[in-house]
C-alpha positions as CSV (number, residue, x, y, z in Angstrom):
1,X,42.3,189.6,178.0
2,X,43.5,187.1,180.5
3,X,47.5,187.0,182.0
4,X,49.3,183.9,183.8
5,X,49.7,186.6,187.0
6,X,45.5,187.1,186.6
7,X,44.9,183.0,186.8
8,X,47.8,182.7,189.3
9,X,45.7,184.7,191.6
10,X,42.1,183.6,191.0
11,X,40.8,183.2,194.4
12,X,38.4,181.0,196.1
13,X,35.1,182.9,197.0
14,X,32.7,179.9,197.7
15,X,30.7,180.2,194.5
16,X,31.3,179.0,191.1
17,X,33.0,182.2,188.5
18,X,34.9,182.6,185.6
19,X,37.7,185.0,184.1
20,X,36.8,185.6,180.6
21,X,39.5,186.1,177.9
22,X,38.9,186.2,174.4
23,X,36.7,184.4,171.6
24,X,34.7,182.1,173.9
25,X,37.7,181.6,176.3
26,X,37.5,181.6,179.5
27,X,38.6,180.3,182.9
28,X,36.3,178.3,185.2
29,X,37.1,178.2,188.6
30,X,35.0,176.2,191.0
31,X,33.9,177.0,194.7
32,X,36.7,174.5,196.2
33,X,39.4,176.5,193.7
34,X,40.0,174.5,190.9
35,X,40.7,175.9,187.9
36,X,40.1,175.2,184.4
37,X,39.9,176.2,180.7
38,X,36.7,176.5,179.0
39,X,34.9,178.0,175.9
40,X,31.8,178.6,174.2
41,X,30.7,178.3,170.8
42,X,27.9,178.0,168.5
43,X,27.5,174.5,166.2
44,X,24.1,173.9,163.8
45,X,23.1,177.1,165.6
46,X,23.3,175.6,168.9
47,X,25.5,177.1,171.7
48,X,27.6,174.7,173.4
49,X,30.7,174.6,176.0
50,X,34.1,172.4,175.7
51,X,36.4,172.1,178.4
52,X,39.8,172.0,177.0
53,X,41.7,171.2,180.2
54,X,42.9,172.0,183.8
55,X,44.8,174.8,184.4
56,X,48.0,174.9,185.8
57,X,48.7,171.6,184.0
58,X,47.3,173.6,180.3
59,X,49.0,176.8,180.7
60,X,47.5,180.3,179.5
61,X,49.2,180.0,175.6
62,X,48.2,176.5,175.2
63,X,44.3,177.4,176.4
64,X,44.6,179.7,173.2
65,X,45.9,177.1,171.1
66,X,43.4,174.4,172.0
67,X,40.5,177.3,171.6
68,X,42.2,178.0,167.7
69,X,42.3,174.3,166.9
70,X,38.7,173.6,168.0
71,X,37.8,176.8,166.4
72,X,39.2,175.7,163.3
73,X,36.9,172.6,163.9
74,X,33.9,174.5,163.8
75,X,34.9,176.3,160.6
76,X,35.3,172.7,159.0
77,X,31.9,171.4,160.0
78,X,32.9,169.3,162.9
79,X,31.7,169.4,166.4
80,X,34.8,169.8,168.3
81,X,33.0,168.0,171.5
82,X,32.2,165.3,169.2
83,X,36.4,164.9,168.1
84,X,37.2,165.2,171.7
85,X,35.4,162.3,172.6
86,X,36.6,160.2,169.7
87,X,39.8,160.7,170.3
88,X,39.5,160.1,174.3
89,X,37.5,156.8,173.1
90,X,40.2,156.0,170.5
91,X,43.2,156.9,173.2
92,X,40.9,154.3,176.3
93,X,40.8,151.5,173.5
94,X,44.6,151.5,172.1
95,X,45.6,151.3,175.9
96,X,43.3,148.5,177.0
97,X,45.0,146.4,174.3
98,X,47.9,146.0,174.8
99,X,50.6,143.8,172.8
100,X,49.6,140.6,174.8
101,X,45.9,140.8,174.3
102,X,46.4,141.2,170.6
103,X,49.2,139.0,169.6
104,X,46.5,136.6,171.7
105,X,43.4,137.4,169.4
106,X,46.2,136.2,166.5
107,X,47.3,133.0,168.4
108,X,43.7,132.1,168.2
109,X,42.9,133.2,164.4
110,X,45.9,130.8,163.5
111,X,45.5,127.9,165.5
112,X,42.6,125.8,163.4
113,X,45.3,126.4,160.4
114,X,48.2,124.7,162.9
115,X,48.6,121.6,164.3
116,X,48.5,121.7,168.5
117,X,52.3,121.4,168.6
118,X,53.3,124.3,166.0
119,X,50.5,126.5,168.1
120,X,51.8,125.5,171.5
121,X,55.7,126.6,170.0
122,X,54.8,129.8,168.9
123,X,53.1,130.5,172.3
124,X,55.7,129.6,174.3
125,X,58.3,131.0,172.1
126,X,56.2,135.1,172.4
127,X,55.7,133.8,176.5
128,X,59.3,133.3,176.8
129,X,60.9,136.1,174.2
130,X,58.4,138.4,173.4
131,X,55.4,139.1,176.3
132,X,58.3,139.8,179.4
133,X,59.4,142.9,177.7
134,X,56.4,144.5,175.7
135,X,53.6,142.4,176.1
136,X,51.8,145.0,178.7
137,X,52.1,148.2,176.9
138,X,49.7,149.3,174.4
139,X,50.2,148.1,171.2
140,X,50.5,151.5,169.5
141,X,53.2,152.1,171.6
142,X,55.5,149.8,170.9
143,X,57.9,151.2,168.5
144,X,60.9,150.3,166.1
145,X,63.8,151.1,169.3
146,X,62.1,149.1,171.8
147,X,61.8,145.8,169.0
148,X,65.2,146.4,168.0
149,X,66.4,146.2,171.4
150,X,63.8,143.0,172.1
151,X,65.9,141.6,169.2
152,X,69.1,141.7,169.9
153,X,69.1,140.8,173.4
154,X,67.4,136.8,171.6
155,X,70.7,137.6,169.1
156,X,72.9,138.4,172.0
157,X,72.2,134.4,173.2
158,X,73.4,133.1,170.1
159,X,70.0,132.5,169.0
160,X,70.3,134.0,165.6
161,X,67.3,132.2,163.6
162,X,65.4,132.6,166.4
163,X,65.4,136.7,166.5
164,X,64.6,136.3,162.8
165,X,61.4,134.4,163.4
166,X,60.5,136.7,166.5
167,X,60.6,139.2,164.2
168,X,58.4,137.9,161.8
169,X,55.8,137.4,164.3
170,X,55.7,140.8,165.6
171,X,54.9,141.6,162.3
172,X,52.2,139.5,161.9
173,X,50.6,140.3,165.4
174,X,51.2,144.0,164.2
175,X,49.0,143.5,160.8
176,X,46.7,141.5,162.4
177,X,45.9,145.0,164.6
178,X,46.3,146.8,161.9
179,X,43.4,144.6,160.4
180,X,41.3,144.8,163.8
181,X,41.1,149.0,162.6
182,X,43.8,149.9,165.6
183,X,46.2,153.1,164.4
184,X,49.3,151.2,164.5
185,X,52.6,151.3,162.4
186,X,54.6,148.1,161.6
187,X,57.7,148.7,164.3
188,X,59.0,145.1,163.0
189,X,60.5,146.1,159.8
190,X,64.4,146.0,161.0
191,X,65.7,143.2,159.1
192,X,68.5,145.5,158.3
193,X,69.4,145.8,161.8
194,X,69.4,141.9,163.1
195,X,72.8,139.7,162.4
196,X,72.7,138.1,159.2
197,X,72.7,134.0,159.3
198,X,76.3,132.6,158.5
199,X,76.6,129.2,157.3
200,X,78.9,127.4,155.8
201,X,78.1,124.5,153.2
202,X,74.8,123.7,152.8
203,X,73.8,119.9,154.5
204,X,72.6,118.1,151.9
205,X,72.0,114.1,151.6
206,X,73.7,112.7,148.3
207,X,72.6,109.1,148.4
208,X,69.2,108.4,146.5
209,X,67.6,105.8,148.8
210,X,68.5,108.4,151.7
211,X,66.6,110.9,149.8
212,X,63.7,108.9,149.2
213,X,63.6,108.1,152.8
214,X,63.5,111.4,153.8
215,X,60.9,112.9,151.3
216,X,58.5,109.9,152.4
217,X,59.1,111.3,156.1
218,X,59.2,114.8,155.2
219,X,55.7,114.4,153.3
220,X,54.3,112.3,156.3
221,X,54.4,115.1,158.7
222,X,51.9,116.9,159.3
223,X,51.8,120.2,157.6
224,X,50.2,122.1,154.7
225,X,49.9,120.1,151.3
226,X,50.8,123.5,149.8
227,X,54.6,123.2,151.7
228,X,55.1,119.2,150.7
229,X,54.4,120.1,147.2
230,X,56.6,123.4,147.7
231,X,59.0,120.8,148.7
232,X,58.6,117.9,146.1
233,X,58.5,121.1,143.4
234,X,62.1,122.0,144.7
235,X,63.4,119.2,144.8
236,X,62.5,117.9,141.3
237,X,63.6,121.4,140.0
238,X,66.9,121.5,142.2
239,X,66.9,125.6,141.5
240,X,67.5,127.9,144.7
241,X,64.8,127.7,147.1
242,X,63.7,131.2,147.3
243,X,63.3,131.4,143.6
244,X,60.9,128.2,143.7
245,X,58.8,129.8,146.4
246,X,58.4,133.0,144.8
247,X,57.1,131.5,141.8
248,X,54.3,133.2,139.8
249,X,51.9,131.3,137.5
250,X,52.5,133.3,135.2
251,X,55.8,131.9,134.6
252,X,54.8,128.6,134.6
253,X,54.0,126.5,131.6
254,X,50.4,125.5,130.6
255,X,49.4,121.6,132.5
256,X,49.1,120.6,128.1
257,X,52.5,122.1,127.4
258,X,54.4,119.3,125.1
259,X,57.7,120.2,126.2
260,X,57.1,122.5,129.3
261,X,59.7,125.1,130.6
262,X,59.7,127.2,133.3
263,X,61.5,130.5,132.7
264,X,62.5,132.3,134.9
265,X,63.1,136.0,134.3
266,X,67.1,137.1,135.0
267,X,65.8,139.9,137.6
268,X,64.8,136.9,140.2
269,X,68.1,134.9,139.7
270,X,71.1,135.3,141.3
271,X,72.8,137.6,138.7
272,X,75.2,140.6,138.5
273,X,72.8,143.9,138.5
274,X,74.0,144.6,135.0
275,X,72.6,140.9,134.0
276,X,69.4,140.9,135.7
277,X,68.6,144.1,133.2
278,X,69.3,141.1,130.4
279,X,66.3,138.9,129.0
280,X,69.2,136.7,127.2
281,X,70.0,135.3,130.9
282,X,66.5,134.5,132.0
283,X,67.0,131.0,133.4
284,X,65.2,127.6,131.3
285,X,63.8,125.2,133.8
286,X,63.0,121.3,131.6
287,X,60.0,120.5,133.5
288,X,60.1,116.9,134.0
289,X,56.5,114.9,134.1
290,X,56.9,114.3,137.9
291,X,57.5,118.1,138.2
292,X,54.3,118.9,135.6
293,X,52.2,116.6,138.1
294,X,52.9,118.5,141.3
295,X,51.8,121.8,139.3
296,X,48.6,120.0,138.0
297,X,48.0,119.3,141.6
298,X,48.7,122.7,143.0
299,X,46.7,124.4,140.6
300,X,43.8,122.7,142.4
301,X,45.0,124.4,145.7
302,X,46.2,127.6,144.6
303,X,45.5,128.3,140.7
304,X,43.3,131.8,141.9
305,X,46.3,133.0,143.5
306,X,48.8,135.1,141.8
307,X,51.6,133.0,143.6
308,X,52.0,129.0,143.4
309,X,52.8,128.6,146.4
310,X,51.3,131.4,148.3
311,X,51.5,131.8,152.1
312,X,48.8,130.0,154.5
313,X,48.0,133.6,156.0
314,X,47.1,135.5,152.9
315,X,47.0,134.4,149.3
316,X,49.4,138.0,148.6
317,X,52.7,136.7,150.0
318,X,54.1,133.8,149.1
319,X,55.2,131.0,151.4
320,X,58.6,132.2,153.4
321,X,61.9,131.2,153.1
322,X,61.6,129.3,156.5
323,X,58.3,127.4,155.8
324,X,60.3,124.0,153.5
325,X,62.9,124.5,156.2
326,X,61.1,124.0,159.3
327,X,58.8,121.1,157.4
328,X,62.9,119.2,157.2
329,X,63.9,119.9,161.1
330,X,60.5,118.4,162.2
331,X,60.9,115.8,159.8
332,X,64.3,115.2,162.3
333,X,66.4,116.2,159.6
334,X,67.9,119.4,161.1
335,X,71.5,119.5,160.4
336,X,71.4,116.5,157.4
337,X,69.6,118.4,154.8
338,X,68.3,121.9,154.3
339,X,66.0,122.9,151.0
340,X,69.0,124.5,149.6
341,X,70.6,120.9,149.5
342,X,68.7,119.8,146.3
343,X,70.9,121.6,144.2
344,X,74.3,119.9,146.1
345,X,72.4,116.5,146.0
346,X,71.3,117.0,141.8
347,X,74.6,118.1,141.1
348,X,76.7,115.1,143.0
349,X,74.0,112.0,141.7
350,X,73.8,113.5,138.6
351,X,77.5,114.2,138.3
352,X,78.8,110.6,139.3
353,X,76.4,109.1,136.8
354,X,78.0,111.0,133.8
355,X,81.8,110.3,134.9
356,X,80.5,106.5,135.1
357,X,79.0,106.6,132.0
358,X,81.7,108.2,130.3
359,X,79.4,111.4,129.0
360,X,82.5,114.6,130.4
361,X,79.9,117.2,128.9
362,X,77.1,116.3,131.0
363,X,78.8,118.4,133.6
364,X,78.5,121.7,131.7
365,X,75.1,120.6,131.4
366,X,74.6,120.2,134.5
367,X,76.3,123.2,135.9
368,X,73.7,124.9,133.4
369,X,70.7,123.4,134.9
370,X,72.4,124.7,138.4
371,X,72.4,128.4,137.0
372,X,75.9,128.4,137.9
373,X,77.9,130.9,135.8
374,X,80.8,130.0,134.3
375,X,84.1,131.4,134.3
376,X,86.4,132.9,131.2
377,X,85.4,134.3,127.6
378,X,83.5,131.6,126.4
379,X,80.3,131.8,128.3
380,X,80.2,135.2,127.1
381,X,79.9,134.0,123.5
382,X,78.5,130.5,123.5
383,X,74.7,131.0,124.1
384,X,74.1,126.8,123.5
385,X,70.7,126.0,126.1
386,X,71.8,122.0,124.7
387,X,68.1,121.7,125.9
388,X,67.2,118.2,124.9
389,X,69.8,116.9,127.3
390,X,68.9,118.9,130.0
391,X,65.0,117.9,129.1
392,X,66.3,114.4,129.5
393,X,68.4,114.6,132.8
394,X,66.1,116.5,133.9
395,X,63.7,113.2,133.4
396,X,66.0,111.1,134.7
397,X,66.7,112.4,138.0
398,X,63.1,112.7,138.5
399,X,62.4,109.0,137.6
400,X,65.7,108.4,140.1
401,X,64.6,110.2,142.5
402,X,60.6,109.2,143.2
403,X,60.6,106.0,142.2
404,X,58.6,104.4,144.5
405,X,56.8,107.6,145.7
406,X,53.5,108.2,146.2
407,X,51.8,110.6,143.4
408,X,51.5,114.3,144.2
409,X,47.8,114.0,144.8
410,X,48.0,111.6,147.9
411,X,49.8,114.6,149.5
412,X,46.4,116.5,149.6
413,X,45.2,113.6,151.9
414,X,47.6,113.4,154.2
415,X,47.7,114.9,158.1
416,X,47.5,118.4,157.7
417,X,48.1,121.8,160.1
């Protein structure tokens, strides 16, 4: 058998010869001098020879473990010349693309779903954030450090939601090469390390023609019919926009429903832990006929999904908590009204038009229709839905509120992305 002070001192002679060690190991050294480690083996009784690597660089005890591991290759039925060149293939292919090159194959997937402008933001939102600082290494190399770091130096600009939307679309591009058959791992799932988004009270417009207004604008941009009716659906419903978004159809009520209610199980509302475990605080949503037409309409759209309002990426996820949001900003109502601001503008309208028509309960009713839990003893005890009033303000602030409105269906006909 071979030692480190025997290869040390393998000589040149002019002719090709090797130093044999043991099970089909040996050292190769060349007529110039160069060394490196070989070995022989039979495979479908054939004999063949691997060359495992240059020596210094592979050192005497790692020779013997590459010879075991290919050994153990043979035993297992596979030709360890073959693996070697997958992997070498497999190693050439991961390093010619790099993060650039395939967060580019994903621009151009996306961009007949997106209007010009959204396409041309997101581009030069990865050429300015993203693409300086990983978008020439290989993709399977970036990892969950160097994103983090990415992140926080967007963050360290103030530029909070922006970091939060970078982040998303790393993790597209990275399940897009994931998709493409390239061995990567998600290195974008650090939510828990970026700065959570404080705000304050949530813009909202509280004056009925100023709503209208804006839903006829916000509907008129261009966009995907399954956002404006995400929208409209919110809205109508004036419950907390992430709960609206996530919306299964299984919850929903049949199109024929006489008195339709949505339900909405305690474990997806904003509850105490011990309540969410509670069916008695599922949440009862008076669908309104305005509300049952944007469902009829959706159906059309989406009905095969398991989500109403499912993502325009992939059916499986629905839509994101940033999709109604941006539809508002480019509407050029950033800062007056956010999606969360149904439930401020419901609660105000609805609110002034009891105290003027003398009705002082309405506003348990409507605090109800709100989800918003109640303080003292007797919420505990007094289980009263006083559904047929909420079924009717429910009605009314549709009526309010669309009158003059164009049908849910006109919104599939409209400029799209």
């Amino acid at each position: 058998m071979l030692t480190e002070t025997a290869c040390k001192k393998a000589t040149v002679t002019g002719e090709s010869y090797r130093l044999t060690d043991s099970l089909g190991l040996f050292l190769h050294v060349t007529p110039a001098g160069h060394k490196s480690w070989r070995m022989g083996y039979w495979f479908a009784k054939v004999k063949k020879r691997l060359v495992l690597g240059s020596y210094p660089a592979m050192t005497l005890a790692q020779a013997r473990e590459a010879r075991d591991e290919a050994r153990k290759l043979v035993a297992a039925g596979t030709d360890p010349a073959v693996a070697k060149k997958q992997r070498d293939a497999a190693r050439l292919i991961n390093a010619r693309a790099t993060f650039k090159i395939v967060a580019e194959n994903w621009l151009a997937e996306q961009r007949p779903r997106w209007n010009g402008k959204h396409a041309k933001n997101v581009q030069e939102a990865l050429q300015r954030d993203i693409y300086p600082a990983i978008g020439s290494l290989p993709i399977a190399e970036v990892t969950k450090p160097i994103v983090v770091q990415l992140l926080k130096k967007i963050e360290a600009r103030g530029a909070i939601e922006t970091a939060k939307r970078q982040r998303q679309r790393i993790e597209e591009i990275f399940a897009h090469a994931d998709a493409l058959g390239y061995e990567v791992k998600n290195p974008a799932d650090v939510r828990k390390a970026l700065r959570p988004l404080t705000r304050g009270r949530w813009p909202a417009l509280t004056d009925l023609a100023d709503l209208r207004q804006m839903l006829l604008a916000v509907e008129n941009v261009p966009s995907h019919p399954v956002t404006k009716l995400a929208s409209r659906f919110i809205a109508l419903t004036a419950v907390r926009p992430g709960v609206a978004q996530t919306v299964t159809w299984a919850e929903l009520p049949d199109d024929n429903a006489a008195e339709p209610i949505w339900i909405i199980p305690a474990e997806r509302m904003k509850l105490s832990k011990e309540r969410k475990e509670q069916d008695v605080y599922d949440h009862h949503v008076p669908l309104a006929r305005q509300a049952m037409e944007v469902l009829q309409t959706l159906r059309v759209l989406t009905g095969h999904s398991t989500f109403a309002f499912p993502s325009s990426l992939t059916m499986r996820r629905p839509i994101s908590d940033s999709t109604v949001s941006k539809l508002y900003r480019e509407a050029g109502y950033q800062g007056r009204h956010v999606p969360h601001g149904w439930r401020s503008s419901f609660s105000t309208i609805m609110n002034e038009l009891a105290n003027a028509a003398e009705r002082p309960g309405d506003r348990v009713v409507v605090d109800l229709m709100l989800a918003h839990q109640q303080r003292g003893v007797e919420p505990i005890y007094n289980r009263a839905m006083y559904m047929p009033r909420r079924r009717e303000i429910a009605q009314l602030w549709a009526d309010m509120l669309l009158d003059g409105l164009p049908t849910p269906s006109t919104l599939l006909t409209l400029p799209r992305r």
